[in-house]
C-alpha positions as CSV (number, residue, x, y, z in Angstrom):
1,X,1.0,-6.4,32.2
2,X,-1.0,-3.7,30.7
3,X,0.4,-2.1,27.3
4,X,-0.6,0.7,24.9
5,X,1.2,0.5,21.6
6,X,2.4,3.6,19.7
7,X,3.5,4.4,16.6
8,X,2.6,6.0,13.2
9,X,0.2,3.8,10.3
10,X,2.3,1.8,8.7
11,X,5.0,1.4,12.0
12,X,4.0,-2.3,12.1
13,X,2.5,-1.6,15.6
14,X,-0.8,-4.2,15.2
15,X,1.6,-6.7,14.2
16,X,3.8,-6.4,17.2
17,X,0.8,-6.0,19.1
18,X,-0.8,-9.4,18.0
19,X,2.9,-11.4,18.6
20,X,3.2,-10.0,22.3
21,X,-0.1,-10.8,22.7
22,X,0.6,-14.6,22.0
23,X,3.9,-14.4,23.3
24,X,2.8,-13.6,26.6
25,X,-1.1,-15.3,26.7
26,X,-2.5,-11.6,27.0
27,X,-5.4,-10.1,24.8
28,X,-4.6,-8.3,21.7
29,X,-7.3,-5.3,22.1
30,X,-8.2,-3.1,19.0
31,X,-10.3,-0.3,19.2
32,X,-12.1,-1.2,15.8
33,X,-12.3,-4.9,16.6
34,X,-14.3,-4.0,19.8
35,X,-16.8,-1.6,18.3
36,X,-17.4,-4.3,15.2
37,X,-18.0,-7.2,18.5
38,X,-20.0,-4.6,20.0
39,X,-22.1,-3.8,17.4
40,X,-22.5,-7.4,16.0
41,X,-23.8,-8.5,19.5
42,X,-25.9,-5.4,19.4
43,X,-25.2,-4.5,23.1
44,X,-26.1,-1.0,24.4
45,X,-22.8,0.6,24.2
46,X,-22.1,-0.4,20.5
47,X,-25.8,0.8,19.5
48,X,-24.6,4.2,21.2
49,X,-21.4,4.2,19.3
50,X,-23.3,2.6,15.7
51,X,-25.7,6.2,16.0
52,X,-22.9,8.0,15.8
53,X,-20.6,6.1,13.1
54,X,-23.8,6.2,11.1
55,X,-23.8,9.9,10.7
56,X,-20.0,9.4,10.0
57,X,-19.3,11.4,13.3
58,X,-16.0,10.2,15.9
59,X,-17.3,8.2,18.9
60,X,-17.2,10.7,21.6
61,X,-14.0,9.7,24.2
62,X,-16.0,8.4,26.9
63,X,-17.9,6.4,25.1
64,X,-14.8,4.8,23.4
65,X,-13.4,4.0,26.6
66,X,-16.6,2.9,28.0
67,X,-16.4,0.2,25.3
68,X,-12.6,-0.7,26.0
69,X,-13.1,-0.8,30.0
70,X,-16.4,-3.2,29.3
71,X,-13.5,-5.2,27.4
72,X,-10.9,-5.1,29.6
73,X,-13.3,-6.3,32.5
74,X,-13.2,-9.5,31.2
75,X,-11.9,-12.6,33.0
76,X,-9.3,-12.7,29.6
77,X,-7.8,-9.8,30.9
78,X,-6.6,-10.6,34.6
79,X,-3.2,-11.0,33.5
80,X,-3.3,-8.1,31.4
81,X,-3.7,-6.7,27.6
82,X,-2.1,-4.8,24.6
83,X,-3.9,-1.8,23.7
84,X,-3.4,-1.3,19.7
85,X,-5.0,2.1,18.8
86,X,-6.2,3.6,21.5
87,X,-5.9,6.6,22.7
88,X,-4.8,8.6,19.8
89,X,-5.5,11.7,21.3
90,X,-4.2,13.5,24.7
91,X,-8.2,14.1,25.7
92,X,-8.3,10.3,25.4
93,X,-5.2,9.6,27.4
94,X,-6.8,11.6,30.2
95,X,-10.0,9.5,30.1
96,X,-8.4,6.3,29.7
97,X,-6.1,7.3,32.9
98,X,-8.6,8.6,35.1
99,X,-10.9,5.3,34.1
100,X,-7.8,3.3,34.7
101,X,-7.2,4.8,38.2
102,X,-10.9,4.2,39.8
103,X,-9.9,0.4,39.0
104,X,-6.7,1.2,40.9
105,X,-4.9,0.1,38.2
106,X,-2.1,1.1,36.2
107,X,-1.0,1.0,32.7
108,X,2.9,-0.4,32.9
109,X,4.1,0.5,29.3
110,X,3.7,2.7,26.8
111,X,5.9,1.0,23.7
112,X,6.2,3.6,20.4
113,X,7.1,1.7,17.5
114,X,9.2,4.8,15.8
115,X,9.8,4.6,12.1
116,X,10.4,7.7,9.5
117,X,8.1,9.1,7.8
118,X,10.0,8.4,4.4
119,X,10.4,4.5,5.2
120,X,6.4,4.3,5.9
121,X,5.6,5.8,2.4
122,X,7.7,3.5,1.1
123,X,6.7,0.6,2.8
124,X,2.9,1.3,2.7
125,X,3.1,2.2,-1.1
126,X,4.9,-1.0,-1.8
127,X,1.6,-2.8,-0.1
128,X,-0.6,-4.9,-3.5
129,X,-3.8,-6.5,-2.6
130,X,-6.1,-9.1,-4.6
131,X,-9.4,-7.5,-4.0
132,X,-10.7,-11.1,-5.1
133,X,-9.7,-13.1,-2.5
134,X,-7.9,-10.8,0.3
135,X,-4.4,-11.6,-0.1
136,X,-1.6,-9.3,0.3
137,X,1.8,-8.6,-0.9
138,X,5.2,-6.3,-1.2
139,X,6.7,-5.6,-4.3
140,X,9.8,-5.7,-2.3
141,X,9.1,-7.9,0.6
142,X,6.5,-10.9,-0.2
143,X,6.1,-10.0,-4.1
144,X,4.2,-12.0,-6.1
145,X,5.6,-14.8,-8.4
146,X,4.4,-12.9,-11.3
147,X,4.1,-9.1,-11.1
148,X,0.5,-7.8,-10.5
149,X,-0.9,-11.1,-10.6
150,X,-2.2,-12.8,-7.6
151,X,-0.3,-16.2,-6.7
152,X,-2.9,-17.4,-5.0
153,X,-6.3,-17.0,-7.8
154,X,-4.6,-14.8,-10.7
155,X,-6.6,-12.0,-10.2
156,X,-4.5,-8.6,-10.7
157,X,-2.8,-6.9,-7.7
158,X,-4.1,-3.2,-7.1
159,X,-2.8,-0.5,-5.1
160,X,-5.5,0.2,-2.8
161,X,-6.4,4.2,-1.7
162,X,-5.2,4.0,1.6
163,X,-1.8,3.1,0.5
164,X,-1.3,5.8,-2.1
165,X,1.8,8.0,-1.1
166,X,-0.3,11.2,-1.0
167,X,-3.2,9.5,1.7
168,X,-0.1,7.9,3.5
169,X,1.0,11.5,3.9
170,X,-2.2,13.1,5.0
171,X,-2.4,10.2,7.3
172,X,1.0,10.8,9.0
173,X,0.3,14.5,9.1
174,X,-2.8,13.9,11.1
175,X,-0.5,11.3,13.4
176,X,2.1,14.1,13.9
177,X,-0.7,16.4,14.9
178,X,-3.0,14.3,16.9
179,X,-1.0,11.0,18.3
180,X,3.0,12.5,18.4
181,X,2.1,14.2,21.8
182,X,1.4,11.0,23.3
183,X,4.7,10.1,23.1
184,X,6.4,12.8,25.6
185,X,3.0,12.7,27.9
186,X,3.6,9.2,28.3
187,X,7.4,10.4,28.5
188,X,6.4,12.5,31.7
189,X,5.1,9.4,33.6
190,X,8.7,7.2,33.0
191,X,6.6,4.5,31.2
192,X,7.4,4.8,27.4
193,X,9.8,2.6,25.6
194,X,10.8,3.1,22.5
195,X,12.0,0.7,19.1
196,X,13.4,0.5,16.0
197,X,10.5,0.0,13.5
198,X,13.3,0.0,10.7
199,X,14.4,-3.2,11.8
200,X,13.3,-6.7,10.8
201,X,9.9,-7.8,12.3
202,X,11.3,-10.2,14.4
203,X,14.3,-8.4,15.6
204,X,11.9,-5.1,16.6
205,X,9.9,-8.1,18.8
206,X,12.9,-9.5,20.2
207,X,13.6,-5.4,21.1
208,X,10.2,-5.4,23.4
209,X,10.8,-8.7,24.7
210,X,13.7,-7.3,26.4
211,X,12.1,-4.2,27.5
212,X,8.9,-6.3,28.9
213,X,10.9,-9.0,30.3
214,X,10.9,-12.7,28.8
């Protein structure tokens, strides 16, 4: 069973991602995670990508999904994977289905986590981390006992930059540009499925698992 996930920053996507992945004993593949592995091991591919995340330039598409086919080759992924952010673009859709094809393979789902714009601003501006010690709350879904102070060492809570309402919105705007289009190309080719983001966690995964099959 071979999934792409879609769906805006902030839609809760990774986190679906990561629960089908243990759900169903597949591997949870992020694009980020695999260029870090990459570059940590120091293999040829992730030297290739490091030149040009040094210069602050995008990895070129086929050397993105270089990287992910060099991943998904692995014995882990027999039964299948969830793709979490990747592709983003319709140039990397192409890639990844042409690449996908000389394996004579198929991708079976293409799952959009949709969730307004308006309820991601307000749930991604909500978001307070401890730069301290990493952990994370909501001031209206896992606040802290006391406000702005971290439960777990007492260091104060920030709002980080990413989560400010006017990045959120650049962010988002770039989405709608960029990532949006996936969603009717993978329309076209009668594989996208589409959920409530709004919804509790847990009732948004109960949503997939009826769509994938339990």
């Amino acid at each position: 069973m071979k999934i792409i996930m879609l769906g805006a920053p902030g839609a809760g996507k990774g986190t679906q991602a990561k629960m089908i992945a243990d759900q169903y004993g597949i591997p949870h593949i992020s694009t980020g995670d695999i260029f870090r592995a990459n570059i940590k091991e120091q293999t040829e591919l992730g030297m290739e990508a490091k030149t040009y995340m040094d210069k602050g330039a995008l990895v070129p598409d086929e050397l993105t999904v270089k990287i992910l086919l060099d991943r998904v080759a692995k014995d882990d992924c027999k039964s299948g994977y969830v793709l979490d952010g990747f592709p983003r673009t319709i140039p990397q859709a192409e890639v990844l289905d042409k690449a996908v094809k000389e394996l004579n393979e198929t991708i079976d789902y293409a799952i959009n986590v949709e969730v307004p714009d308006e309820n991601i601003i307000k749930r991604m501006s909500g978001r307070r981390a401890c730069l301290a010690c990493g952990a994370t709350y909501h001031v209206e879904h896992v606040p802290p006992k006391k406000e702005g102070i971290c439960d777990r060492c007492g260091k104060e809570l920030v709002l980080r930059d990413d989560d400010k309402p006017e990045t959120v919105k650049k962010r988002l705007e770039v989405y709608h540009a960029q990532t949006q289009p996936l969603i009717e190309y993978y329309n076209k080719k009668n594989i996208l499925k589409e959920v409530d983001g709004t919804k509790d966690m847990k009732d948004v995964f109960a949503d997939i698992v009826k769509i994938l099959g339990a």
